[in-house]
C-alpha positions as CSV (number, residue, x, y, z in Angstrom):
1,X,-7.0,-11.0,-38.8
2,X,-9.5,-8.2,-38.7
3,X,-11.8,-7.5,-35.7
4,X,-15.5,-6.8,-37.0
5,X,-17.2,-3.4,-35.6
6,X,-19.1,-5.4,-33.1
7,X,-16.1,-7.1,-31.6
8,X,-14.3,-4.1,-31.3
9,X,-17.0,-1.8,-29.6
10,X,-17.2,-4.8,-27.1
11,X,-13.2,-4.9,-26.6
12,X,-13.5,-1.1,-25.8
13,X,-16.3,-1.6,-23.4
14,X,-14.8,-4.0,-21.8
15,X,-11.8,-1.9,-21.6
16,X,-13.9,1.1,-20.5
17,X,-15.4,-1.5,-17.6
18,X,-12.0,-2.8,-16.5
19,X,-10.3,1.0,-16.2
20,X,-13.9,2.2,-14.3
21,X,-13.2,-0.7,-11.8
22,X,-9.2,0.6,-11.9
23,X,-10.3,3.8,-11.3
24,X,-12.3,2.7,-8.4
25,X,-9.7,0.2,-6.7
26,X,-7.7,3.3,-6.8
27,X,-9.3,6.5,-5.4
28,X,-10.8,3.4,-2.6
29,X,-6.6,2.9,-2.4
30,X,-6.5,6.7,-1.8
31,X,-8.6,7.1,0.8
32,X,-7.9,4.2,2.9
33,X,-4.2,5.9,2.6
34,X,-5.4,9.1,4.0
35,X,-6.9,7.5,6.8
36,X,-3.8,5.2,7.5
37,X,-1.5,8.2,7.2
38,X,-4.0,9.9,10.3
39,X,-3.4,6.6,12.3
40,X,0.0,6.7,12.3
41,X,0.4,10.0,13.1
42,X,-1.8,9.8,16.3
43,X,0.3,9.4,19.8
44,X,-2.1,6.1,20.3
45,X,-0.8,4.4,17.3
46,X,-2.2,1.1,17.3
47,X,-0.5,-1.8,15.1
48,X,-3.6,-3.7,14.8
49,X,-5.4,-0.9,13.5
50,X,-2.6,-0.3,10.6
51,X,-2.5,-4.1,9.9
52,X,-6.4,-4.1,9.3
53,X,-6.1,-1.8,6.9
54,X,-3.3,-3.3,5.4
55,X,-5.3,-6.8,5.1
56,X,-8.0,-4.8,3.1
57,X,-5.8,-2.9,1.1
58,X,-4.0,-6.1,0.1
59,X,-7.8,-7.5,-1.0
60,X,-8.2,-4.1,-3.3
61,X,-4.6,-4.4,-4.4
62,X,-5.4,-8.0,-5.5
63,X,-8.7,-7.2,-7.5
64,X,-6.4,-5.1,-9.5
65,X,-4.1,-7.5,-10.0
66,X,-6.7,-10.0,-11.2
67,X,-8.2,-7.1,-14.0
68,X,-4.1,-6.0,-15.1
69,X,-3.4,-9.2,-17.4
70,X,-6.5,-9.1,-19.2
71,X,-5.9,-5.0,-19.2
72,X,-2.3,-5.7,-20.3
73,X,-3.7,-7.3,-23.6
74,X,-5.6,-4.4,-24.3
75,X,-2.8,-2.1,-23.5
76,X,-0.7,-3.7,-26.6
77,X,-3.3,-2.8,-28.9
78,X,-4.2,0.1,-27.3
79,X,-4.5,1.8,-30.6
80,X,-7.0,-0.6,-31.9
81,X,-9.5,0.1,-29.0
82,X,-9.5,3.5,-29.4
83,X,-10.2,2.7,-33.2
84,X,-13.2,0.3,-32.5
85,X,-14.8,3.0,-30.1
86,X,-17.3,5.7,-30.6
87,X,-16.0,9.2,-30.4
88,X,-17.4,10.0,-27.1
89,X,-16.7,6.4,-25.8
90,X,-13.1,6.9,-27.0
91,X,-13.1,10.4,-25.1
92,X,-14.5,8.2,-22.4
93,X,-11.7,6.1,-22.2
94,X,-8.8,8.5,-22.7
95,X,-10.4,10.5,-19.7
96,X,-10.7,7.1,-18.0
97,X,-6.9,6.2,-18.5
98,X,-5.6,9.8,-17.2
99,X,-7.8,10.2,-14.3
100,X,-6.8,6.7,-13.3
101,X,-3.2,7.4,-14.3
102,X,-3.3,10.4,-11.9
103,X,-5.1,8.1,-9.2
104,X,-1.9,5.7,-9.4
105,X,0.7,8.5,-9.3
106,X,-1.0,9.8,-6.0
107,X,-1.2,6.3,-4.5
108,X,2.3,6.1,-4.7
109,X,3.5,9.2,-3.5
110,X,1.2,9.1,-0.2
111,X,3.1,5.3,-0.1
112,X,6.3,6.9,0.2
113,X,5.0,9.7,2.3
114,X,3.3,6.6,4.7
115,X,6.5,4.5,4.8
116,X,8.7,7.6,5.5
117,X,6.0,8.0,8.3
118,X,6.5,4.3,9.7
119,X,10.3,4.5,9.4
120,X,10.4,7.8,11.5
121,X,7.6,6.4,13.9
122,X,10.1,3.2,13.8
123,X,13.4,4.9,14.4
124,X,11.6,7.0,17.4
125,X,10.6,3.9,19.3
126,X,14.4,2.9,18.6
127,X,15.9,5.5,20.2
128,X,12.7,5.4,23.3
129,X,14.0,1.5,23.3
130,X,17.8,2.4,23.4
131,X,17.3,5.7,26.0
132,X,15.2,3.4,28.2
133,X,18.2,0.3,28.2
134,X,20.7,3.0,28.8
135,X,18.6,3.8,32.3
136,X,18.6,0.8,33.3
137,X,22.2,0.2,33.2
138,X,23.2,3.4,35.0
139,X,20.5,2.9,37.2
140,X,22.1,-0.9,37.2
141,X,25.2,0.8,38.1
142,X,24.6,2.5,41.2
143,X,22.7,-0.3,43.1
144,X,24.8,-0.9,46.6
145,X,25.8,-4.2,47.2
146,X,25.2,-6.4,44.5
147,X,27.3,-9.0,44.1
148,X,26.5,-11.2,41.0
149,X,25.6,-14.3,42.8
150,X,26.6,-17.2,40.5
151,X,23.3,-19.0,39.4
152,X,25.3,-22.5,38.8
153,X,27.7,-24.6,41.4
154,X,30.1,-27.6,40.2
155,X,29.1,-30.8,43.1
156,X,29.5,-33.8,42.7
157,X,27.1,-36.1,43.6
C-alpha cells in the first residue's frame, strides 16, 4: 500500500515534532545532570536534594518513553520519511536525529560519570561508617570495670 504525498509530509512532520520534543527531553536530561553531578560533589550532600531531581528526571524520562513507540514505527520505515519529506525538511530531520543522537550519547556518559560519583561518595561513607565502629570498640576496650551485667535472671515465681 502506497502513502499519498500528503500523508507522507504529515508522517515526517510528525516525525520532525516527536525528535524536536526528544531533542528537548534530552538537553533538559543534560542539564539537570550537570547540576546533580555539582550536588553530589558538594561536602553538604543532601539526599533529598538528589532524589528531587531524580523524581523529575524520572517524569522527563517517561515523556520519552511515551513518544519512543510511536517513534519506533517511524524508525522502521525510516527511509520512507525521509522520501515523503521536502529537501530542507529532510535536512531538518537528519540534523534532528544526530544532534539528538549526540544528546543521548552525552546523557549517558555523565550517567556513568554520576553513578561512579555515588558509588565513590557511597564507599567513603563506608569506610567513615566502618573507621567510626572500629573507635568505638577500642575505645569499648579500654573502659575500667565493666562487667557485662546480664540483662535476664532465671526465678521462679
Amino acid at each position: 500500500m502506497t502513502e499519498s504525498g500528503t500523508t507522507r509530509h504529515a508522517i515526517a512532520a510528525r516525525a520532525a515534532e516527536l525528535l524536536a520534543r526528544q531533542c528537548a527531553a534530552a538537553s533538559e536530561l543534560n542539564q539537570r545532570a550537570d547540576r546533580v553531578g555539582r550536588l553530589v560533589d558538594e561536602s553538604g550532600f543532601d539526599p533529598g536534594e538528589v532524589l528531587e531531581f531524580l523524581a523529575a528526571r524520572q517524569s522527563l524520562v517517561d515523556e520519552l518513553a511515551a513518544d519512543a513507540s510511536e517513534f519506533e514505527g517511524l524508525r522502521l520505515r525510516w527511509d520512507s520519511v525521509l522520501a515523503g519529506a521536502e529537501p530542507r525538511q529532510r535536512d531538518e530531520l537528519t540534523r534532528s536525529l544526530e544532534r539528538c543522537a549526540t544528546l543521548v550519547g552525552q546523557l549517558m556518559a555523565a550517567d556513568r560519570a554520576l553513578s561512579e560519583r555515588l558509588e565513590a561518595r557511597r564507599r567513603a561513607i563506608a569506610d567513615e561508617l566502618l573507621e567510626l565502629d572500629r573507635g568505638r570498640d577500642a575505645l569499648g576496650a579500654y573502659r575500667c570495670g565493666s562487667v557485662a551485667v546480664p540483662a535476664f535472671r532465671d526465678q521462679e515465681a
